[in-house]
C-alpha positions as CSV (number, residue, x, y, z in Angstrom):
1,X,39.0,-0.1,2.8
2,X,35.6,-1.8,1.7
3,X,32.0,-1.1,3.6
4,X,29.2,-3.1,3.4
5,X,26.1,-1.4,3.2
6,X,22.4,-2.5,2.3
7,X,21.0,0.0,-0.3
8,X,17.8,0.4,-0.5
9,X,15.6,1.8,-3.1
10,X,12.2,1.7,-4.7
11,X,11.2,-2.0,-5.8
12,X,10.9,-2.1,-9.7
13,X,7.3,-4.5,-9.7
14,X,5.2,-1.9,-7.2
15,X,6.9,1.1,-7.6
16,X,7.2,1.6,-3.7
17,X,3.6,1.0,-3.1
18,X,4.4,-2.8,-1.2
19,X,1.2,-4.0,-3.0
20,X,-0.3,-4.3,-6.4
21,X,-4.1,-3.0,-7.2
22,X,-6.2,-6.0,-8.6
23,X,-8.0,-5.4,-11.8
24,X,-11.0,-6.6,-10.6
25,X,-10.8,-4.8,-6.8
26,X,-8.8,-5.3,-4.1
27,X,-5.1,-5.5,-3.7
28,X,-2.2,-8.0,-3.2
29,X,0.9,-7.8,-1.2
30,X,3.7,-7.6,-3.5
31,X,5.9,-10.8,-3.4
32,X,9.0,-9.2,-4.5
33,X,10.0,-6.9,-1.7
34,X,6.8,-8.8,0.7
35,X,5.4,-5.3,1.0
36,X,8.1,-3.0,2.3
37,X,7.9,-0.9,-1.2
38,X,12.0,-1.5,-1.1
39,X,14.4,-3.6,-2.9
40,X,17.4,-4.6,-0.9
41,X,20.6,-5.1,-3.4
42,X,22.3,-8.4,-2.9
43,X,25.5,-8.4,-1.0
């Protein structure tokens, strides 16, 4: 018997956060996981 599932957990580059504070102000969508704050595993 095999599932598939999508596991999700917290994306390594902005620990969770979706976005990445700017040194200099501001912040920045995280490309990784476009701002969901999870990483999906690939099937």
């Amino acid at each position: 018997m095999s599932t598939t599932s999508v596991d999700t957990k917290i994306c390594d580059y902005c620990l969770g956060t979706g976005y990445f504070q700017l040194l200099l102000g501001g912040s920045e969508t995280c490309t990784c996981c476009e701002g969901t704050g999870e990483k999906r595993e690939k099937q």
